[in-house]
KETI-458856 format. One record per residue (C-alpha): residue number from 1; x, y, z. Coordinates in steps of 0.05 Angstrom, whole numbers, padded with zeros to 5 digits. Layout:
<rs>
+-----+--------+--------+--------+
!   i !     c1 !     c2 !     c3 !
+-----+--------+--------+--------+
! NUM !      X !      Y !      Z !
...
+-----+--------+--------+--------+
</rs>
This chain:
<rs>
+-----+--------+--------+--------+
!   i !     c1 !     c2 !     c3 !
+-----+--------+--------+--------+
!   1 !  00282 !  00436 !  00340 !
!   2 !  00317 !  00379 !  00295 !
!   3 !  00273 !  00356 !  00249 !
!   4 !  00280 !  00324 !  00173 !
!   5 !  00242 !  00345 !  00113 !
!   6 !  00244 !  00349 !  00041 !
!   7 !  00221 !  00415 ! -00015 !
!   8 !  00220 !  00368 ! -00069 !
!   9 !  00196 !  00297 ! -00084 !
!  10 !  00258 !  00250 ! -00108 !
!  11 !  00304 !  00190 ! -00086 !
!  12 !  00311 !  00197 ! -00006 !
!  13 !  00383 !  00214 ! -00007 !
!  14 !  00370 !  00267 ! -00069 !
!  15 !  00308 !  00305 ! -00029 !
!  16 !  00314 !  00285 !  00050 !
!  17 !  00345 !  00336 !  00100 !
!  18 !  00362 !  00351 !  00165 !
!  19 !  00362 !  00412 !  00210 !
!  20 !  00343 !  00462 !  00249 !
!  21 !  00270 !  00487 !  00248 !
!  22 !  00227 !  00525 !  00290 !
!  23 !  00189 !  00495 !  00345 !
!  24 !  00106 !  00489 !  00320 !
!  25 !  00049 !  00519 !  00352 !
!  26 ! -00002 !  00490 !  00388 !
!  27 ! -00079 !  00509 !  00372 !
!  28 ! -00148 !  00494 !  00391 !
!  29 ! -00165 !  00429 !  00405 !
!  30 ! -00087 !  00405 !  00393 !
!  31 ! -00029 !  00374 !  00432 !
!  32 !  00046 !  00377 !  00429 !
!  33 !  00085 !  00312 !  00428 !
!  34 !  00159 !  00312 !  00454 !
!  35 !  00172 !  00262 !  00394 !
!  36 !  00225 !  00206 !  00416 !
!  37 !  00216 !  00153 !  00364 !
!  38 !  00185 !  00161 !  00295 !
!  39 !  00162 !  00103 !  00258 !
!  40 !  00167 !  00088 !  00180 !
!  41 !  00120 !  00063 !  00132 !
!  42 !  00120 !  00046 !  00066 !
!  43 !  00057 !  00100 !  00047 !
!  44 !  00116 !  00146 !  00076 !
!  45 !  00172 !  00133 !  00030 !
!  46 !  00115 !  00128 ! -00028 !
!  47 !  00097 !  00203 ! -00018 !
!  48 !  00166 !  00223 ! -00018 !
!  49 !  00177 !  00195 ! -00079 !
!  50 !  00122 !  00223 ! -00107 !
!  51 !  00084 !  00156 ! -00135 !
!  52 !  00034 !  00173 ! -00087 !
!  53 !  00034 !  00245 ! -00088 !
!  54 !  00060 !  00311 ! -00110 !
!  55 !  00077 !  00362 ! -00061 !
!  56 !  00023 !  00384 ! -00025 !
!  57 !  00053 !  00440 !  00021 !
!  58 !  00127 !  00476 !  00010 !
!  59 !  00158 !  00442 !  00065 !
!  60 !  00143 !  00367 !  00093 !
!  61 !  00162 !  00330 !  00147 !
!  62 !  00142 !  00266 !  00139 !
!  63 !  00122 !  00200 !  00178 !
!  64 !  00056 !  00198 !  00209 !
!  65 !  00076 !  00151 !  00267 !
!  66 !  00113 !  00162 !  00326 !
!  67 !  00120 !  00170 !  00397 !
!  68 !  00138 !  00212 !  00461 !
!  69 !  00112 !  00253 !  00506 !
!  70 !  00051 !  00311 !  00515 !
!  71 !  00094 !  00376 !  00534 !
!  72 !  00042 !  00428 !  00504 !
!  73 ! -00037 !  00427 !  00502 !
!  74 ! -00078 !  00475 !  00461 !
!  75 ! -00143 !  00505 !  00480 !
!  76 ! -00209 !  00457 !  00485 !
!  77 ! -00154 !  00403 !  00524 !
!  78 ! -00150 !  00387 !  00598 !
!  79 ! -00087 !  00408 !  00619 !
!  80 ! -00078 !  00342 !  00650 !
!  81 ! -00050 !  00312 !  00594 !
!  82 !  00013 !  00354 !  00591 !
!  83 !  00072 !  00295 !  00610 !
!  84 !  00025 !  00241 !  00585 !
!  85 !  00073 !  00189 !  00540 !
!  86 !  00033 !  00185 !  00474 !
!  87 !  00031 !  00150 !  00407 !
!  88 !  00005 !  00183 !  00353 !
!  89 ! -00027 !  00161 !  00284 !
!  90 ! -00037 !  00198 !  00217 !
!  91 !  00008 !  00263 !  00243 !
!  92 !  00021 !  00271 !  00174 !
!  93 ! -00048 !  00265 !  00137 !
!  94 ! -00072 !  00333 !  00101 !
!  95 ! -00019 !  00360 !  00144 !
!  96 !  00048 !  00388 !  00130 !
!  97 !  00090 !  00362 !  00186 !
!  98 !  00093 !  00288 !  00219 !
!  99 !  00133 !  00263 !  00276 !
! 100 !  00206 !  00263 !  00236 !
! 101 !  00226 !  00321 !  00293 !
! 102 !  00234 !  00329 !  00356 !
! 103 !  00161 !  00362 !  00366 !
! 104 !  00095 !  00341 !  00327 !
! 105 !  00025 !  00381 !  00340 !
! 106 ! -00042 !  00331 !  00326 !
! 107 ! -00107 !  00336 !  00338 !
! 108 ! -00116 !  00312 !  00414 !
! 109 ! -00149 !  00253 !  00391 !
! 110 ! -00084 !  00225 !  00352 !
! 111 ! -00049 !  00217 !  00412 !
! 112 ! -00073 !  00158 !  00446 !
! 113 ! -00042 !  00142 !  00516 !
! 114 !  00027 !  00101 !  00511 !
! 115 !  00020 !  00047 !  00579 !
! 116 !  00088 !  00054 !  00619 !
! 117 !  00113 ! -00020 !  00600 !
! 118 !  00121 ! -00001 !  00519 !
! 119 !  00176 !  00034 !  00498 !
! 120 !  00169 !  00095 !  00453 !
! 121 !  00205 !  00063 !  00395 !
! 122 !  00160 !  00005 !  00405 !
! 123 !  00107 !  00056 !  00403 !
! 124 !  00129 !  00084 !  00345 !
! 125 !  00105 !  00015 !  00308 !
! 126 !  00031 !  00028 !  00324 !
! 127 ! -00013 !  00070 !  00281 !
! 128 ! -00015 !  00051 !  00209 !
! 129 !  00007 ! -00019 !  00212 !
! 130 ! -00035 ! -00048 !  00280 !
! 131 ! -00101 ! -00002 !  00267 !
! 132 ! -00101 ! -00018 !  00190 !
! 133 ! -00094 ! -00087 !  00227 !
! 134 ! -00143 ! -00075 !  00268 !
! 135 ! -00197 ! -00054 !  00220 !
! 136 ! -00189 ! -00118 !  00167 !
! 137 ! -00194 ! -00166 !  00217 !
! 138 ! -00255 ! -00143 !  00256 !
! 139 ! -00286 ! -00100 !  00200 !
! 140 ! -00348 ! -00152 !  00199 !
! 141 ! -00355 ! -00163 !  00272 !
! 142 ! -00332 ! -00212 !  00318 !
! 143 ! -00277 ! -00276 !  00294 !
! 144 ! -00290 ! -00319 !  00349 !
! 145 ! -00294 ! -00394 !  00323 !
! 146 ! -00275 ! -00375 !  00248 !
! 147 ! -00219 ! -00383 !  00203 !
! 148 ! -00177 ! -00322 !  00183 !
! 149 ! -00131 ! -00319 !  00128 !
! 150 ! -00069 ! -00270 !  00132 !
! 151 ! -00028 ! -00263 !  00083 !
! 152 !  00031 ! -00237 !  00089 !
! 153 !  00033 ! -00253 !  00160 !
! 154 !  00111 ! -00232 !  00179 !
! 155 !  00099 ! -00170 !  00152 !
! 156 !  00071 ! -00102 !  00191 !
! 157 ! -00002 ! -00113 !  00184 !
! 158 !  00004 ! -00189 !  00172 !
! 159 !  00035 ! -00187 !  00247 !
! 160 ! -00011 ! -00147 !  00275 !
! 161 ! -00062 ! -00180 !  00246 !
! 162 ! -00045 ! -00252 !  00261 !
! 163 ! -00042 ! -00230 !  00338 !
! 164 ! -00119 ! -00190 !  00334 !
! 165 ! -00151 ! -00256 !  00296 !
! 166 ! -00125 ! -00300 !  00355 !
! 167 ! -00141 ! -00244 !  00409 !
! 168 ! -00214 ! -00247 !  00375 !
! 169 ! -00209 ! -00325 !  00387 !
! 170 ! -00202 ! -00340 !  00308 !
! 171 ! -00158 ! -00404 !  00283 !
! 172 ! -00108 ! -00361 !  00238 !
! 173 ! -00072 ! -00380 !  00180 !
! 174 ! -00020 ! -00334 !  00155 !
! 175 !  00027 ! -00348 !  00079 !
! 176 !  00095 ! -00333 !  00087 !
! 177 !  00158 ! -00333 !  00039 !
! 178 !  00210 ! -00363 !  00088 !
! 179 !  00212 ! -00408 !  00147 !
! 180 !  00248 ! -00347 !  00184 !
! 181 !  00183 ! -00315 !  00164 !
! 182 !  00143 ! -00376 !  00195 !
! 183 !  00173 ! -00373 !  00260 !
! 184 !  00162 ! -00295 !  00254 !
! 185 !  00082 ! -00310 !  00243 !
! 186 !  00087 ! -00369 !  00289 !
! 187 !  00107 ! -00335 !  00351 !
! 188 !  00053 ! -00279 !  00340 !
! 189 !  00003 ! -00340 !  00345 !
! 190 ! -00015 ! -00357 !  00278 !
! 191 ! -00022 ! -00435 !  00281 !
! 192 ! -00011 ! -00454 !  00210 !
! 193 !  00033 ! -00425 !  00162 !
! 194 !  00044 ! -00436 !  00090 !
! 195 !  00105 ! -00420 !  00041 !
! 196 !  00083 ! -00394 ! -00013 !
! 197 !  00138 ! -00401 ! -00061 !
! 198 !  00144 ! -00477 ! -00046 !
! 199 !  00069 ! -00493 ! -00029 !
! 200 ! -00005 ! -00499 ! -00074 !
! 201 ! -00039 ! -00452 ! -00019 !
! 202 ! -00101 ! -00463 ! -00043 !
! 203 ! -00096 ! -00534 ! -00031 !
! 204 ! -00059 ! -00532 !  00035 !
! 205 ! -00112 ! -00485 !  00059 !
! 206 ! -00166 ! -00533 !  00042 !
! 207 ! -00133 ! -00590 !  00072 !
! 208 ! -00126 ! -00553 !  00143 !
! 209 ! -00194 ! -00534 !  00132 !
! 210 ! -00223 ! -00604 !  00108 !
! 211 ! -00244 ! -00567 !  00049 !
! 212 ! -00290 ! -00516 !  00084 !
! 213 ! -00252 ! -00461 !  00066 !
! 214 ! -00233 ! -00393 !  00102 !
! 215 ! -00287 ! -00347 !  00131 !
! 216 ! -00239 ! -00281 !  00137 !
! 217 ! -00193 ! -00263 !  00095 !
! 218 ! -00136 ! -00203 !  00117 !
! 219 ! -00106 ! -00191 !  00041 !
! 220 ! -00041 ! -00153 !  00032 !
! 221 ! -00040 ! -00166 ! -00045 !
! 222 ! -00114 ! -00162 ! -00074 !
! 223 ! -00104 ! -00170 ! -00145 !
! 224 ! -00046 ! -00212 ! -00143 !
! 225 ! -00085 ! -00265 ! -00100 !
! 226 ! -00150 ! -00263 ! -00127 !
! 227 ! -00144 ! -00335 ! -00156 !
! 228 ! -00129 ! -00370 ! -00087 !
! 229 ! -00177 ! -00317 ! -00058 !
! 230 ! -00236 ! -00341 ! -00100 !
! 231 ! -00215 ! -00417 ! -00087 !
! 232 ! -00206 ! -00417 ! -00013 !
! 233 ! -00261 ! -00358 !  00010 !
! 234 ! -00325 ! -00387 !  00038 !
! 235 ! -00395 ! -00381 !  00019 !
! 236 ! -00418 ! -00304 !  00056 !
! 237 ! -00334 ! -00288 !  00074 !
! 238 ! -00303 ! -00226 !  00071 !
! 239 ! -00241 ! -00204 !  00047 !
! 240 ! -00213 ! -00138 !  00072 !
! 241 ! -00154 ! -00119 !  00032 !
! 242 ! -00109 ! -00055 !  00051 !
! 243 ! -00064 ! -00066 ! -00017 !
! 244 ! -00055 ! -00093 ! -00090 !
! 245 !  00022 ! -00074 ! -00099 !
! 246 !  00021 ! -00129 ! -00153 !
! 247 ! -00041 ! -00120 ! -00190 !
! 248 ! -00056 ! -00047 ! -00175 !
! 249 ! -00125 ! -00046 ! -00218 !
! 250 ! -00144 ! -00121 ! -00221 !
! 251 ! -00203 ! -00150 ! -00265 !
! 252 ! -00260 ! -00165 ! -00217 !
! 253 ! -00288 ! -00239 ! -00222 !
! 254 ! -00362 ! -00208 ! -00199 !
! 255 ! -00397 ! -00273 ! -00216 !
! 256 ! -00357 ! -00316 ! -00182 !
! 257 ! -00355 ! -00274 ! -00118 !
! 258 ! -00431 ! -00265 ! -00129 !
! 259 ! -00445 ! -00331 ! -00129 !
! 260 ! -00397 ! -00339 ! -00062 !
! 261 ! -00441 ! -00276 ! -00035 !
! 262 ! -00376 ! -00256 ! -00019 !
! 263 ! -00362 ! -00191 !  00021 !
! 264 ! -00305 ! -00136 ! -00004 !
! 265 ! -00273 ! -00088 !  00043 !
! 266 ! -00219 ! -00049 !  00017 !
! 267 ! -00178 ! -00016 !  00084 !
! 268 ! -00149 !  00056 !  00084 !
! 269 ! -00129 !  00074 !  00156 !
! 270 ! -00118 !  00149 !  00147 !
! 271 ! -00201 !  00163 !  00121 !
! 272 ! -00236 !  00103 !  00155 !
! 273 ! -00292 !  00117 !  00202 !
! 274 ! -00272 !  00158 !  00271 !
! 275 ! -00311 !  00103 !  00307 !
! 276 ! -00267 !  00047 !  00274 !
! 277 ! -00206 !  00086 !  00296 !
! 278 ! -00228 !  00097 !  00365 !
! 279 ! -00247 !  00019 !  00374 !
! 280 ! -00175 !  00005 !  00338 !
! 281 ! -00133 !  00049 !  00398 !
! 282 ! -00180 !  00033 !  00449 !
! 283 ! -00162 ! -00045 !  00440 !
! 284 ! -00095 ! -00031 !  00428 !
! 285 ! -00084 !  00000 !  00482 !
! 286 ! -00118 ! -00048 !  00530 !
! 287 ! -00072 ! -00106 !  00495 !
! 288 ! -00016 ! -00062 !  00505 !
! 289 ! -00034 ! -00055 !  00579 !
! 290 ! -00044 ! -00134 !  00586 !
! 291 !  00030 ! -00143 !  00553 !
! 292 !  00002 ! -00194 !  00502 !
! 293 !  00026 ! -00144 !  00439 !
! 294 !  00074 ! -00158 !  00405 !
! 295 !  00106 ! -00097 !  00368 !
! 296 !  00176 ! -00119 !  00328 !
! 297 !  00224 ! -00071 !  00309 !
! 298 !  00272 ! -00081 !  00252 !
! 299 !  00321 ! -00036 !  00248 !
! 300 !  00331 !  00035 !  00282 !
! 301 !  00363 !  00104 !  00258 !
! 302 !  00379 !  00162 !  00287 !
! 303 !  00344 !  00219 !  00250 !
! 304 !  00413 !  00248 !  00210 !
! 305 !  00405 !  00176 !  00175 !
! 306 !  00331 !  00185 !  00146 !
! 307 !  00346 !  00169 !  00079 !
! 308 !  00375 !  00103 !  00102 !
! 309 !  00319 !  00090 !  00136 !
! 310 !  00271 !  00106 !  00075 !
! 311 !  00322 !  00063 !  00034 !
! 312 !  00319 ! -00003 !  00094 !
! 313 !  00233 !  00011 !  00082 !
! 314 !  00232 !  00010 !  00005 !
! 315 !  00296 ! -00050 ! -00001 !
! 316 !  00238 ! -00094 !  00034 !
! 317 !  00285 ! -00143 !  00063 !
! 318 !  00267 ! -00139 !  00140 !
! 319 !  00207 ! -00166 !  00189 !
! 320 !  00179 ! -00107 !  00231 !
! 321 !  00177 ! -00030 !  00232 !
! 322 !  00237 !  00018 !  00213 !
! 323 !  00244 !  00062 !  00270 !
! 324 !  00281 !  00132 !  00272 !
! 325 !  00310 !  00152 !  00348 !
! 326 !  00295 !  00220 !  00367 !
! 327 !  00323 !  00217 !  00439 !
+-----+--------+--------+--------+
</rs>
């Protein structure tokens, strides 16, 4: 099969590879996808640069998102499933190989049924980005009739997320660095955005709010925002936060948030709760299935250009997921 992978951790064009490889076996309780898109994220390009994580196994192929179709099914799986069209999620976590190849082997829960009307390369930008999603925004139950802050909201998660919080029947407010980025968040169904790098956020979000404040909070820089956090968060909200790129180990203001009673979640897709992942495909796919999911691709690559694909992912200058043709 073609498939990319590096031996070594390194700059993408120093480390990645592509070539020939032997097809992977399928074992107990395991499925083969016929991968036709593979999806990038920026934990991806992380571990292969080793700020992450060393090498954990000789060989890697990375990317833990992608899409295709069932052609194999191990033992302990209904038959049934061979030629279901799949997406898959964490392919690559505590495993050696992800879905940069033509064939990917999960467990048969990571591959979660694909509905006819989504592409694979659309499916490719599941996973990571729209369960991560998923999990901040209904984390502490229902959203119906509150406010949610996203911030962020033109990026992977943020769009997700804006689109769950007004699914859930949440007013959404999502910060944005552009009015490209606006429109972006805007058409997702956030219904007031914010710049800002021209705008006091804390005090836009407290005029739209008369001053009440924000009851959720979907945080894609925890540290970073913890001032506007603290200012705008209501008495008993919750922020879930699934980064803290610019603050990576920030000082916590307990009293402050103890006086606020305010609720912490920090958000790692690849360990959270099996029940929390199942509720996250399971709605998914039934938004999928209704066509009211939005799932924006960037750019695409064909797999002989992986490293510029990792290089698109880590330049930062795009709305939506990288995605890598297989086909």
């Amino acid at each position: 099969m073609l498939a990319a992978w590096y031996e070594k951790i390194g700059p993408a064009r120093e480390v990645l590879q592509a070539g020939e490889m032997a097809e992977p076996g399928v074992g107990r309780g395991e499925v083969r996808v016929r991968v036709y898109a593979s999806g990038v994220n920026p934990s991806d390009t992380k571990r292969r640069s080793g700020s992450t994580e060393g090498m954990s196994f000789p060989r890697i192929i990375p990317h833990s998102d992608g899409a295709g179709i069932i052609d194999q099914v191990g033992p302990g799986v209904e038959e049934s499933r061979v030629g279901e069209r799949v997406w898959t999620y964490n392919a690559r976590w505590q495993r050696p190989f992800g879905t940069a190849a033509q064939f990917v082997v999960v467990p048969t829960q990571q591959a979660v049924h694909l509905p006819d009307c989504v592409s694979f390369a659309e499916g490719a930008c599941l996973a990571i980005p729209a369960m991560t999603a998923h999990r901040c925004v209904f984390v502490d139950g229902p959203v119906r009739r509150k406010t949610v802050l996203v911030t962020g909201g033109a990026g992977c998660v943020g769009h997700y997320a804006v689109q769950f919080a007004k699914w859930g029947g949440a007013t959404v407010i999502a910060t944005v660095s552009s009015e490209k980025k606006a429109a972006h968040a805007r058409a997702a169904g956030s219904d007031y955005t914010i710049n800002y790098k021209t705008e006091d956020v804390a005090q836009r979000i407290k005029e739209l709010t008369k001053g009440e404040g924000v009851d959720r909070i979907v945080e894609v820089d925890f540290g970073k925002n913890l001032p506007v956090s603290l200012a705008i968060i209501k008495n008993g909200g919750v922020i879930a936060a699934y980064s803290s790129t610019g603050n990576p180990e920030p000082k916590l203001p307990f009293s402050a948030f103890m006086r606020l009673n305010t609720t912490i979640r920090l958000v790692l897709v690849y360990s959270m709760a099996e029940e929390a992942k199942a509720q996250a495909c399971n709605d998914i796919v039934r938004l999928l299935e209704e066509g009211r999911l939005i799932n924006a691709i960037a750019m695409r690559f064909p797999l002989q250009e992986i490293a510029a694909a990792h290089e698109a992912v880590e330049g930062g200058a795009y709305m939506g997921k990288i995605v890598i043709d297989l086909d």
